[in-house]
PDB file with SEQRES, HELIX, SHEET and CRYST1 records, atoms N, CA, C and O in Angstrom:
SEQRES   1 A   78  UNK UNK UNK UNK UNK UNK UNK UNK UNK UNK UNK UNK UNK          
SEQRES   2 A   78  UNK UNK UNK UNK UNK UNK UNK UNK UNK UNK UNK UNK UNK          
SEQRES   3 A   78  UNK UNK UNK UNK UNK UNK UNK UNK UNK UNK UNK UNK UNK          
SEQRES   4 A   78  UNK UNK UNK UNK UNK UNK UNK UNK UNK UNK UNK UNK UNK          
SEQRES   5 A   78  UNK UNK UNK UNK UNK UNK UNK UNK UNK UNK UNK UNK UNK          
SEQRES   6 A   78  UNK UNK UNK UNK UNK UNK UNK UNK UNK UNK UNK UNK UNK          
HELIX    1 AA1 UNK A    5  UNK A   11  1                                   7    
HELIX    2 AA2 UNK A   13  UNK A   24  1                                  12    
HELIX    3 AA3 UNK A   38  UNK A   43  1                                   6    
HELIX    4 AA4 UNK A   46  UNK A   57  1                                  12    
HELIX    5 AA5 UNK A   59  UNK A   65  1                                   7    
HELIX    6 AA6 UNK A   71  UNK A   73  5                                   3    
CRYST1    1.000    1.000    1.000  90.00  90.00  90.00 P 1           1          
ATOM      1  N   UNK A   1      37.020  -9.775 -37.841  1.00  0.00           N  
ATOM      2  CA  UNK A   1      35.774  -9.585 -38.570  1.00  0.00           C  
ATOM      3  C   UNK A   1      34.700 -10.496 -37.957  1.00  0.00           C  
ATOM      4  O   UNK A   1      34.956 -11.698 -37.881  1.00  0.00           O  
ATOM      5  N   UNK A   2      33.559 -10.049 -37.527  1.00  0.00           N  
ATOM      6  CA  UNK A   2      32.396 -10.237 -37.073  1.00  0.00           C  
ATOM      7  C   UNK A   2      31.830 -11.576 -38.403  1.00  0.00           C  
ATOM      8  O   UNK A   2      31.878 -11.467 -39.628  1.00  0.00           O  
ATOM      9  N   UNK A   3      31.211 -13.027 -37.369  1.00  0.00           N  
ATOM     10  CA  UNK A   3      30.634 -13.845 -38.284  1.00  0.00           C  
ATOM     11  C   UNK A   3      29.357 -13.138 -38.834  1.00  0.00           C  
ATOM     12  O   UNK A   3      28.753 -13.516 -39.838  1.00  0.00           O  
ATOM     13  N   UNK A   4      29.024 -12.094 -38.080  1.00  0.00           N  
ATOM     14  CA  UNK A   4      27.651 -11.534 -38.717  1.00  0.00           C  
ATOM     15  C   UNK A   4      27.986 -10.002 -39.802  1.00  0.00           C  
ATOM     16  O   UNK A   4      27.195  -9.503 -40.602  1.00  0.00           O  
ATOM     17  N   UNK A   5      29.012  -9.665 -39.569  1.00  0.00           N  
ATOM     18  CA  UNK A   5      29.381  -8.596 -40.478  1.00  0.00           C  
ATOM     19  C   UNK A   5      28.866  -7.778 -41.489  1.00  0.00           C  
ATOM     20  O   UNK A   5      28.691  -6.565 -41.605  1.00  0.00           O  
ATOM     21  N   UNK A   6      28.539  -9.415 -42.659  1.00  0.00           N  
ATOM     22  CA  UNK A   6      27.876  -9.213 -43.964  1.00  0.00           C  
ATOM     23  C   UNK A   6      26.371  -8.575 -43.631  1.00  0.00           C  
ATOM     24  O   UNK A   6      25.965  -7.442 -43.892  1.00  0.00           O  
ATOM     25  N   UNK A   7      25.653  -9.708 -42.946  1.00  0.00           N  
ATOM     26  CA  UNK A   7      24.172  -9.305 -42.583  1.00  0.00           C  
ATOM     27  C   UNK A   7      23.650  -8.084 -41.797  1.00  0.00           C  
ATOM     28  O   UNK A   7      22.544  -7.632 -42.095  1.00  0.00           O  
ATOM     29  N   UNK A   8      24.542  -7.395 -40.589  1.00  0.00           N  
ATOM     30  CA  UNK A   8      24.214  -6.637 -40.431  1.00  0.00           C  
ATOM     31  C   UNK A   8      24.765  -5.379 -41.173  1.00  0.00           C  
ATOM     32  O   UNK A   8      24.061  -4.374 -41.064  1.00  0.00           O  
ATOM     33  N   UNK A   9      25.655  -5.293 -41.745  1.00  0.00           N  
ATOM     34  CA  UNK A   9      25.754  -4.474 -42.665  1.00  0.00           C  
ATOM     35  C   UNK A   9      24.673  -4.394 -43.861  1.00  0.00           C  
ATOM     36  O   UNK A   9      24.404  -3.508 -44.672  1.00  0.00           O  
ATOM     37  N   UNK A  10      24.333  -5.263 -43.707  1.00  0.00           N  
ATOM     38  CA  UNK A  10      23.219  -5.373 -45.207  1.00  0.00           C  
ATOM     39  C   UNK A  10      22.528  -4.746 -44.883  1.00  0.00           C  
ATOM     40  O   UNK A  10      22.282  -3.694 -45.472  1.00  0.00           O  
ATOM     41  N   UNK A  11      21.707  -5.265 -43.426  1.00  0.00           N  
ATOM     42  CA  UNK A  11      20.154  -4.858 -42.849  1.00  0.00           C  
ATOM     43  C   UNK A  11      20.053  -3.599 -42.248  1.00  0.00           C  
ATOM     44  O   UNK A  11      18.956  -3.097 -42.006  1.00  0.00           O  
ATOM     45  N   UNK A  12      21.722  -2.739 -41.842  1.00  0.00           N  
ATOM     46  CA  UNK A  12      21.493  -1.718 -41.324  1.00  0.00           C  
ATOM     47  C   UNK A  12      21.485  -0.747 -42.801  1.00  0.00           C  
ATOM     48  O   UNK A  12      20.378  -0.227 -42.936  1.00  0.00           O  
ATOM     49  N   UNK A  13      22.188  -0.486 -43.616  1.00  0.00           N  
ATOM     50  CA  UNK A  13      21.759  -0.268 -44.810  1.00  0.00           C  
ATOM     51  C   UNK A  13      20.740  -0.081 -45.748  1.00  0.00           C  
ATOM     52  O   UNK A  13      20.561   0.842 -46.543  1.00  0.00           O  
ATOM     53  N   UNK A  14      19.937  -1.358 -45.477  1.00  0.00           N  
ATOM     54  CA  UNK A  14      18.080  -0.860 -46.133  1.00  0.00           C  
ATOM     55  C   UNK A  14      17.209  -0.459 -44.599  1.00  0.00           C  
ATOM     56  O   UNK A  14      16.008  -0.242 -44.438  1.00  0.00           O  
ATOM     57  N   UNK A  15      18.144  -0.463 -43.768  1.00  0.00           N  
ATOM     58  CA  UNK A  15      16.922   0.067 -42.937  1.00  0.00           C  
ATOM     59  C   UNK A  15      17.368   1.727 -42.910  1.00  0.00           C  
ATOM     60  O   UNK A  15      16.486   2.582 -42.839  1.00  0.00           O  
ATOM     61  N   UNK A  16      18.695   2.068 -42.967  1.00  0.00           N  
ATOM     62  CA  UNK A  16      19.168   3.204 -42.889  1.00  0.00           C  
ATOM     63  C   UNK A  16      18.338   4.297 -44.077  1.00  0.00           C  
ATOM     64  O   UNK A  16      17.990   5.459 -43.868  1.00  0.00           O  
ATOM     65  N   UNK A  17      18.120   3.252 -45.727  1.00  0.00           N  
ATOM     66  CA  UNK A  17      17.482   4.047 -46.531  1.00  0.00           C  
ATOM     67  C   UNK A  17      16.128   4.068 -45.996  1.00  0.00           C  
ATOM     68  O   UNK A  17      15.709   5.225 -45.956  1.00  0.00           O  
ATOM     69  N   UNK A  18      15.249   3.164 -45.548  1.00  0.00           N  
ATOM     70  CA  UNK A  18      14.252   3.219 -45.067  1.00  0.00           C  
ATOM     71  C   UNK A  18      13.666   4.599 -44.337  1.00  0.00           C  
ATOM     72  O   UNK A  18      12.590   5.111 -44.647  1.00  0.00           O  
ATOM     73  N   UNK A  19      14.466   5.052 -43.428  1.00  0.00           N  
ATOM     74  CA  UNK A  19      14.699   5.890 -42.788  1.00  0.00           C  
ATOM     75  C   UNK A  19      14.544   7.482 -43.511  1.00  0.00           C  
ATOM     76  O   UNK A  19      13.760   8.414 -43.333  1.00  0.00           O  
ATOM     77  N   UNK A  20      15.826   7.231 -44.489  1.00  0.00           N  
ATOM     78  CA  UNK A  20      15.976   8.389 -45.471  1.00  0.00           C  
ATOM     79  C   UNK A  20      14.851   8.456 -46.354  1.00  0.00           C  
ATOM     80  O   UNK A  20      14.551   9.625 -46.599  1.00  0.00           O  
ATOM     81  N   UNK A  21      14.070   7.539 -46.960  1.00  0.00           N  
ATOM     82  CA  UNK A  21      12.924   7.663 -47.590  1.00  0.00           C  
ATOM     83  C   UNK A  21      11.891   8.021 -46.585  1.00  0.00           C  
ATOM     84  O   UNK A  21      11.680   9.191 -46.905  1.00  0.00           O  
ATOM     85  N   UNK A  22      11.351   7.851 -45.888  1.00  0.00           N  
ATOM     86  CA  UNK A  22      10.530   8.458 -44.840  1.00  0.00           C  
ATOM     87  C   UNK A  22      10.734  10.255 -44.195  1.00  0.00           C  
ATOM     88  O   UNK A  22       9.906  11.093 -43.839  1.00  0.00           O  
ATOM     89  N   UNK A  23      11.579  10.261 -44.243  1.00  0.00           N  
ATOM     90  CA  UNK A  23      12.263  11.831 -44.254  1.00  0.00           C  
ATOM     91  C   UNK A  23      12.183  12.547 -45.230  1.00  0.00           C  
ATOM     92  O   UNK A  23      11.659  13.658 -45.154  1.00  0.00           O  
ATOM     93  N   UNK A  24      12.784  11.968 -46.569  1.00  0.00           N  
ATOM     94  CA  UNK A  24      12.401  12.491 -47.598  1.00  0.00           C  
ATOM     95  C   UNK A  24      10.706  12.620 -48.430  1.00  0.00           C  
ATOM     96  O   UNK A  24      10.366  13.525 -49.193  1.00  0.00           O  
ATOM     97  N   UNK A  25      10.046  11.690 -48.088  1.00  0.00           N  
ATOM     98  CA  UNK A  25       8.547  11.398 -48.108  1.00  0.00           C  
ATOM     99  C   UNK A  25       7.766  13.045 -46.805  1.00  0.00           C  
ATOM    100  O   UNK A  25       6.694  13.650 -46.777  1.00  0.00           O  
ATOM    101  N   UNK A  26       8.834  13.109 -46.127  1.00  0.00           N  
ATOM    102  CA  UNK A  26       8.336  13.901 -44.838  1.00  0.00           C  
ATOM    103  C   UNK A  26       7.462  13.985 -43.784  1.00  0.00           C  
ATOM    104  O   UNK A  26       7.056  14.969 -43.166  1.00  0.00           O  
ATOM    105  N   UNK A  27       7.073  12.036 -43.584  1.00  0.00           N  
ATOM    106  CA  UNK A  27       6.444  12.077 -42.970  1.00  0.00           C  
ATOM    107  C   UNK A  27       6.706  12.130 -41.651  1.00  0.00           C  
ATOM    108  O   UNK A  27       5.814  11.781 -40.877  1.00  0.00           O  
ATOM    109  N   UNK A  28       7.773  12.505 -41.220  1.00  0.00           N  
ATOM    110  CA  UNK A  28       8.550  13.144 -39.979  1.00  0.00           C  
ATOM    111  C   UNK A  28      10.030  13.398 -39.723  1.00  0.00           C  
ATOM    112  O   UNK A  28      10.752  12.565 -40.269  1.00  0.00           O  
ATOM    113  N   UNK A  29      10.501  14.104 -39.202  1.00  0.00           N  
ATOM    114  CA  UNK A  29      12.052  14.425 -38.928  1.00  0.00           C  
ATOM    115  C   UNK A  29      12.371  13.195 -38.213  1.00  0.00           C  
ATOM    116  O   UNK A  29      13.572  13.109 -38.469  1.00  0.00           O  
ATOM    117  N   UNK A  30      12.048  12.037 -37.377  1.00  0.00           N  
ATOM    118  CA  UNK A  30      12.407  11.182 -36.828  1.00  0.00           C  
ATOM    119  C   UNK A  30      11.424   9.855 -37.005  1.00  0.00           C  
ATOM    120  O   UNK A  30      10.866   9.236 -36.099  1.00  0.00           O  
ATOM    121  N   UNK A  31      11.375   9.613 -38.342  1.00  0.00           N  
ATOM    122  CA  UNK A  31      10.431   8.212 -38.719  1.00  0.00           C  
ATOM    123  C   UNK A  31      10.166   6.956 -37.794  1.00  0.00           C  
ATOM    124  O   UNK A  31      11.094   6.209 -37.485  1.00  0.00           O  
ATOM    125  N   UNK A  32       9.261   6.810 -37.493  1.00  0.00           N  
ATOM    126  CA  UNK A  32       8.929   5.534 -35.981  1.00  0.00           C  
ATOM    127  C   UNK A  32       8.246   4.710 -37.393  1.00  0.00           C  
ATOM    128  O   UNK A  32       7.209   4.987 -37.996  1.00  0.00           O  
ATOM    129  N   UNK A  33       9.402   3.432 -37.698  1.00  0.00           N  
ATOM    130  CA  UNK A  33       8.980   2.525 -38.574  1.00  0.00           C  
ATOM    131  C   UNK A  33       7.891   1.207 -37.940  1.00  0.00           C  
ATOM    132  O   UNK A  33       7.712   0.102 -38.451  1.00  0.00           O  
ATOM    133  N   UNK A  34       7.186   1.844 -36.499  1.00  0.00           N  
ATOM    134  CA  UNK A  34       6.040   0.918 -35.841  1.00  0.00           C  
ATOM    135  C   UNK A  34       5.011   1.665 -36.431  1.00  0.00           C  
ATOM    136  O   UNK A  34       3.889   1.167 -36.341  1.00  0.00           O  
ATOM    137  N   UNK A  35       5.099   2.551 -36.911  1.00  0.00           N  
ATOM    138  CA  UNK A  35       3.955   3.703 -37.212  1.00  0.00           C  
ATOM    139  C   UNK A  35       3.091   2.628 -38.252  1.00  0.00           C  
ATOM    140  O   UNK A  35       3.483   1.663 -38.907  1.00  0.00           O  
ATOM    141  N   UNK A  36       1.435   3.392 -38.057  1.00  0.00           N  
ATOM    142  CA  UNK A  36       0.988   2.521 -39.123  1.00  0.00           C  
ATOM    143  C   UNK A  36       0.460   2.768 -40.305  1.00  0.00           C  
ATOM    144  O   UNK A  36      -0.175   2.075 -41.101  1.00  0.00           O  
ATOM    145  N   UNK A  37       0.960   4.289 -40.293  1.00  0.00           N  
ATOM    146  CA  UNK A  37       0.997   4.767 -41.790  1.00  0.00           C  
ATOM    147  C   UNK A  37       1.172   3.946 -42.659  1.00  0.00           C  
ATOM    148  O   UNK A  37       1.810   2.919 -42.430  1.00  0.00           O  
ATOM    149  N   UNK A  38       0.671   4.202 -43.785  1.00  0.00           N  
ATOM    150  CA  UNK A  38       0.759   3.095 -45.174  1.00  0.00           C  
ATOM    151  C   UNK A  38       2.451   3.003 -45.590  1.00  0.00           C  
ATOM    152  O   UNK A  38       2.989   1.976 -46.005  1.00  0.00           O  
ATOM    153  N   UNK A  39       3.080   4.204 -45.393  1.00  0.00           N  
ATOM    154  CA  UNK A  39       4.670   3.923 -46.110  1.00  0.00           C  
ATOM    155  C   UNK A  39       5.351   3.563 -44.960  1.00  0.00           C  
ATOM    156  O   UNK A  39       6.382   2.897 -45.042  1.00  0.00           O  
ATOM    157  N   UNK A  40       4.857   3.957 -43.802  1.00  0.00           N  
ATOM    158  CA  UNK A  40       5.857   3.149 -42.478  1.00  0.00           C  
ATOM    159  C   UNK A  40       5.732   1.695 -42.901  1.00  0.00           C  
ATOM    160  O   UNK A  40       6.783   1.111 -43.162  1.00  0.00           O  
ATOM    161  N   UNK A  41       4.981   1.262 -42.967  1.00  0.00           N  
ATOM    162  CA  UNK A  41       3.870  -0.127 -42.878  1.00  0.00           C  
ATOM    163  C   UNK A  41       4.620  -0.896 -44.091  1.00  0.00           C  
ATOM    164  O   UNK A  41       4.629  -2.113 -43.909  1.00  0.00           O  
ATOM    165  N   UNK A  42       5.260  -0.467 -45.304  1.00  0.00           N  
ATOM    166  CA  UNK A  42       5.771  -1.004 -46.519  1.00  0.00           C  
ATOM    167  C   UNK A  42       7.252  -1.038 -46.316  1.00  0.00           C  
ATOM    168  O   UNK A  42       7.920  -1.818 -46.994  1.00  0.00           O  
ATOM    169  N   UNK A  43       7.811  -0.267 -45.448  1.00  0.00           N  
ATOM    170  CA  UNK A  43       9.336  -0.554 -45.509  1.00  0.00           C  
ATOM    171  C   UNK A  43       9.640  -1.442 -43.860  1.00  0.00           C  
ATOM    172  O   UNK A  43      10.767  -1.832 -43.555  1.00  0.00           O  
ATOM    173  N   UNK A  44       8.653  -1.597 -43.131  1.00  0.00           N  
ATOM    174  CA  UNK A  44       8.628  -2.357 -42.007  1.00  0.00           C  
ATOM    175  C   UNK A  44       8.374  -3.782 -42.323  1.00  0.00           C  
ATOM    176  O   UNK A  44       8.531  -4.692 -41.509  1.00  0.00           O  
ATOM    177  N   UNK A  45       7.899  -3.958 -43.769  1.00  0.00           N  
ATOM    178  CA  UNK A  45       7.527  -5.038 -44.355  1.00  0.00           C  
ATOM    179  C   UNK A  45       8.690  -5.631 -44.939  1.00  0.00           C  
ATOM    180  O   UNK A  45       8.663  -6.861 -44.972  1.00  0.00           O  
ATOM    181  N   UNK A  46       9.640  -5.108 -45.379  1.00  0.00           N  
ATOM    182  CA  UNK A  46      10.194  -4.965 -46.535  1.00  0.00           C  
ATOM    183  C   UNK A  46      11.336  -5.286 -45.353  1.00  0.00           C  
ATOM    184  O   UNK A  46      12.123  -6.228 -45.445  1.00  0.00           O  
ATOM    185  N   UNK A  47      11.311  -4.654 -44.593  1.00  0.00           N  
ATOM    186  CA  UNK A  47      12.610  -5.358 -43.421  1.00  0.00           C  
ATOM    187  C   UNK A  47      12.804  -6.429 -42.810  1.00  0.00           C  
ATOM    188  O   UNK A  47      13.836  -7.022 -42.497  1.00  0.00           O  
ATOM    189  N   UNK A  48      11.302  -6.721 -42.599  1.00  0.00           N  
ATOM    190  CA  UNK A  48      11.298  -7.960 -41.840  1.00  0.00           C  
ATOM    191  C   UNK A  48      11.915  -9.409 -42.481  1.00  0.00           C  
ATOM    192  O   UNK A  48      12.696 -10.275 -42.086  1.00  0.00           O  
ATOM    193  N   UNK A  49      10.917  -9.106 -43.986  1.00  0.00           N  
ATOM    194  CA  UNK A  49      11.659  -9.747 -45.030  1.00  0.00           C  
ATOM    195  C   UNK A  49      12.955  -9.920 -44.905  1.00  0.00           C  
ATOM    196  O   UNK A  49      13.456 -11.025 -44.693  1.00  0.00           O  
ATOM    197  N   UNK A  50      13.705  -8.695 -45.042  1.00  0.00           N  
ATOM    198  CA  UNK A  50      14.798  -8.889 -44.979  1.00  0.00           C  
ATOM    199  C   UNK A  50      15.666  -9.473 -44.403  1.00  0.00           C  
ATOM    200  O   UNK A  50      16.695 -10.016 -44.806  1.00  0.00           O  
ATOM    201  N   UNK A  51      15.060  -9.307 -43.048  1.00  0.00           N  
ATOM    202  CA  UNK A  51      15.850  -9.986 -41.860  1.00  0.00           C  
ATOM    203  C   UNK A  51      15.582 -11.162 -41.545  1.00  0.00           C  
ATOM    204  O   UNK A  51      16.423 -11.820 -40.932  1.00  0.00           O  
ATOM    205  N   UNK A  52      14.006 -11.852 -41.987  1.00  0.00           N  
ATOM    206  CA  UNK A  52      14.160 -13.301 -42.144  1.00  0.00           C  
ATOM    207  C   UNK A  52      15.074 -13.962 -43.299  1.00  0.00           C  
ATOM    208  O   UNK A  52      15.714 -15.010 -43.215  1.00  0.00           O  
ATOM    209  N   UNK A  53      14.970 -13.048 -44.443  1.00  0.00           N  
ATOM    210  CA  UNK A  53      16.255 -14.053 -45.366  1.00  0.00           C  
ATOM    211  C   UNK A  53      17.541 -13.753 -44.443  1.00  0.00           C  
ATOM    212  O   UNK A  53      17.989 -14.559 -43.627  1.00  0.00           O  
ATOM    213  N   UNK A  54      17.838 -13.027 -44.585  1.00  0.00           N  
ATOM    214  CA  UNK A  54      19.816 -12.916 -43.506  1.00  0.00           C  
ATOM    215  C   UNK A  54      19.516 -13.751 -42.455  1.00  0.00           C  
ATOM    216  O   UNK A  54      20.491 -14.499 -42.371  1.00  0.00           O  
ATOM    217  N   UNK A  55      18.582 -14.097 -41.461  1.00  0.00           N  
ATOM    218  CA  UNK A  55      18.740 -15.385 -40.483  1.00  0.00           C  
ATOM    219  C   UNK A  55      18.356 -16.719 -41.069  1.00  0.00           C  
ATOM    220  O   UNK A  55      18.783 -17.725 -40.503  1.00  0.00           O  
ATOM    221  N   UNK A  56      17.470 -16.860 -42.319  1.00  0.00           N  
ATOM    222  CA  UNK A  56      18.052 -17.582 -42.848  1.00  0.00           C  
ATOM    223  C   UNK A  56      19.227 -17.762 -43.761  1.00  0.00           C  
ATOM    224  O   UNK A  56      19.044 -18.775 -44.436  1.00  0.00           O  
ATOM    225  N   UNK A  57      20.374 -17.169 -44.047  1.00  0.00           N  
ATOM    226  CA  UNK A  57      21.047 -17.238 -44.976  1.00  0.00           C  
ATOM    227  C   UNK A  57      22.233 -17.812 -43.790  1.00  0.00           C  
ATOM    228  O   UNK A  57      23.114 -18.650 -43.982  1.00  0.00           O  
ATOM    229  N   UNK A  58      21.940 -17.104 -42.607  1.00  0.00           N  
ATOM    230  CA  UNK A  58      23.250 -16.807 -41.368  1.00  0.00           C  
ATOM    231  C   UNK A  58      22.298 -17.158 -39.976  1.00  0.00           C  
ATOM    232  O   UNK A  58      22.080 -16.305 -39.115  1.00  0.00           O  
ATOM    233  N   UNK A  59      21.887 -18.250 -39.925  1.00  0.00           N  
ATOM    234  CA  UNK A  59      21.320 -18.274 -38.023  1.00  0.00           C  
ATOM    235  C   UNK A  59      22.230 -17.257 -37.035  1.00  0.00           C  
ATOM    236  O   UNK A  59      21.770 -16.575 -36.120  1.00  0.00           O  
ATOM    237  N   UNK A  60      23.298 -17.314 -37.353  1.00  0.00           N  
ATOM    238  CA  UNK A  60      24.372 -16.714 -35.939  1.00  0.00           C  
ATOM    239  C   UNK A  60      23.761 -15.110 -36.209  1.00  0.00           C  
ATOM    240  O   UNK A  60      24.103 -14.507 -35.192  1.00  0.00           O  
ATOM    241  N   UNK A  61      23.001 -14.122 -37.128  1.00  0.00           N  
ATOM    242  CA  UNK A  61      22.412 -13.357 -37.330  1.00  0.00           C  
ATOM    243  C   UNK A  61      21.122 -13.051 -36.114  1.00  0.00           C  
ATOM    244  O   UNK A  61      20.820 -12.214 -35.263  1.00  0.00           O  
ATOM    245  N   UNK A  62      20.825 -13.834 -36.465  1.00  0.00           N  
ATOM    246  CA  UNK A  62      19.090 -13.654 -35.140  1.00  0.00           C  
ATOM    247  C   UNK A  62      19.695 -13.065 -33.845  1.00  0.00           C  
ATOM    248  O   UNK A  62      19.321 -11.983 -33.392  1.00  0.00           O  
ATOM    249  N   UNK A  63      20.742 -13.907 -33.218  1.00  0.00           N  
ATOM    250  CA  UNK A  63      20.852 -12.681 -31.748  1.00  0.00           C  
ATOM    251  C   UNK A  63      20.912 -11.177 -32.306  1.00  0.00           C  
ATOM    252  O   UNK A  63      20.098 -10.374 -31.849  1.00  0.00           O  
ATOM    253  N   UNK A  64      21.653 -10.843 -33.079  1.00  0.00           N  
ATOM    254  CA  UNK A  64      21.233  -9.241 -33.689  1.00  0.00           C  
ATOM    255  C   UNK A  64      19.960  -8.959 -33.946  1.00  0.00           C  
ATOM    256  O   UNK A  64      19.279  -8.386 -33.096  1.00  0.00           O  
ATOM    257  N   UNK A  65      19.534  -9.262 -34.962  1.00  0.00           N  
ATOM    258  CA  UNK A  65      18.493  -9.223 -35.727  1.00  0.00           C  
ATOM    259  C   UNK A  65      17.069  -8.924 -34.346  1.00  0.00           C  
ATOM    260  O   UNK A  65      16.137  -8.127 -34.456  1.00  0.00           O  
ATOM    261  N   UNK A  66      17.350  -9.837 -33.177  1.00  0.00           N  
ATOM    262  CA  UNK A  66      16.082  -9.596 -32.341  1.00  0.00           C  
ATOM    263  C   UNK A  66      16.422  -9.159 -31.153  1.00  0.00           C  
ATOM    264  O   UNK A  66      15.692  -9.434 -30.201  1.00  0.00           O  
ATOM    265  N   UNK A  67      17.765  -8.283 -30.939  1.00  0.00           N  
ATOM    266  CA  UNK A  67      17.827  -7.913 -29.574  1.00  0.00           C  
ATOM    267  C   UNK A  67      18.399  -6.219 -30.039  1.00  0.00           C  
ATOM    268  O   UNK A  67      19.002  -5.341 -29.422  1.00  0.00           O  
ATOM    269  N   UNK A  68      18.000  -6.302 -31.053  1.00  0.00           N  
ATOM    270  CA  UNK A  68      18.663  -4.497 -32.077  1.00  0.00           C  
ATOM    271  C   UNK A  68      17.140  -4.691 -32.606  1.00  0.00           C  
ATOM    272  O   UNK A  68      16.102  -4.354 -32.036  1.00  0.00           O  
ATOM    273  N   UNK A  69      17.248  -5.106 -33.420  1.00  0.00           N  
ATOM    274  CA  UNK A  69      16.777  -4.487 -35.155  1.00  0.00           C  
ATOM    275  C   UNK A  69      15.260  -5.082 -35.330  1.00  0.00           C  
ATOM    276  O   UNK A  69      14.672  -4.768 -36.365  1.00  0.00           O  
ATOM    277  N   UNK A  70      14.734  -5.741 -34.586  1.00  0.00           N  
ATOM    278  CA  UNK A  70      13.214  -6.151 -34.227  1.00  0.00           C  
ATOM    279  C   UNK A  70      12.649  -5.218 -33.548  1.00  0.00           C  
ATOM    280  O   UNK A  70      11.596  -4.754 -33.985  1.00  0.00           O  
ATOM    281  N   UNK A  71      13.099  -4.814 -32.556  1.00  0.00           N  
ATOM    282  CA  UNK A  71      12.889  -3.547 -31.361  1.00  0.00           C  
ATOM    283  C   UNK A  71      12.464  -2.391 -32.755  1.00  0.00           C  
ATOM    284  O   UNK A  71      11.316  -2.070 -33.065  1.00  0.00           O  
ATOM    285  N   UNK A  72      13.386  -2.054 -33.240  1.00  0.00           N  
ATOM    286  CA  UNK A  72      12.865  -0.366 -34.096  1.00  0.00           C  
ATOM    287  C   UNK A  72      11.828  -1.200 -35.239  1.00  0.00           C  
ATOM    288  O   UNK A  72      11.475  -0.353 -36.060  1.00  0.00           O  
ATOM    289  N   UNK A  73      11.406  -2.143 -35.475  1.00  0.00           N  
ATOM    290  CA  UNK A  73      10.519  -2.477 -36.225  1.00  0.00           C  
ATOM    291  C   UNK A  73       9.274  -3.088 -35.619  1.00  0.00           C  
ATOM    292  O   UNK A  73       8.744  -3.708 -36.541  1.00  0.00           O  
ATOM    293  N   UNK A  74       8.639  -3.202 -34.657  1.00  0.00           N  
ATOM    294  CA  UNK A  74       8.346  -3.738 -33.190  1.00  0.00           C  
ATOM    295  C   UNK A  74       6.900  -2.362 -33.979  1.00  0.00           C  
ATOM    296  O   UNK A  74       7.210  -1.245 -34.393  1.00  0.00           O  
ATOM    297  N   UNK A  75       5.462  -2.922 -33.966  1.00  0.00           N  
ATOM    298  CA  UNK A  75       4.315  -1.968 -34.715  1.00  0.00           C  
ATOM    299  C   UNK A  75       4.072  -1.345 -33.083  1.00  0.00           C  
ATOM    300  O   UNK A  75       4.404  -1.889 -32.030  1.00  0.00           O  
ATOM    301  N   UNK A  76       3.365   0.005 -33.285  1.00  0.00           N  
ATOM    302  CA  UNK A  76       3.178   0.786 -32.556  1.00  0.00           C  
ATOM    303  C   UNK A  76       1.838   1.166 -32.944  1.00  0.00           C  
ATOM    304  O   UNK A  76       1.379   1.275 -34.081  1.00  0.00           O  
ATOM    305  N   UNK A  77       1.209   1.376 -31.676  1.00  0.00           N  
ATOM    306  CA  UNK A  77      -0.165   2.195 -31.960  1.00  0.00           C  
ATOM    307  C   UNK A  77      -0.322   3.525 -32.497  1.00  0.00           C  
ATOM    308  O   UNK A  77      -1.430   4.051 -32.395  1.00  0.00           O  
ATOM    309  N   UNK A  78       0.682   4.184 -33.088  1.00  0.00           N  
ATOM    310  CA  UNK A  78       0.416   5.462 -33.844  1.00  0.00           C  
ATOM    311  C   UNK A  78       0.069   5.564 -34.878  1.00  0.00           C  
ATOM    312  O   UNK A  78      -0.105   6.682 -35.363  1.00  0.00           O  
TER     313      UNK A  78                                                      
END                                                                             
């Protein structure tokens, strides 16, 4: 079992609903959470959050957290 296990299971999880709410919202078949739509813009918020508490809860977290999961949250000019 992975020392990071808990956290990225956590963070892939609200980002996974993230995802599913954006689909379901319909604001595209393949949601780009850099987008700067107002609901991209609230669950990109809502992640980051997230992922600063799990590296703080777990430092050994951050190599994930910024070589994965920063990248798909990373704002985009669209």
């Amino acid at each position: 079992m992975s020392p990071i296990y808990t956290e990225v299971k956590e963070f892939y999880a609200a980002y996974d609903n993230a995802i599913k709410q954006l689909q379901d919202a319909r604001v595209t078949p393949s949601p780009d959470l850099g987008s700067s739509f107002w609901l991209n813009t609230k669950y990109r918020e809502e992640l980051q959050t997230l992922g600063n508490k799990l590296m703080l809860d777990n430092p050994a977290f951050s190599r994930m957290y910024y070589s994965v999961f920063a990248n798909l949250l990373k704002k985009t000019d669209k």
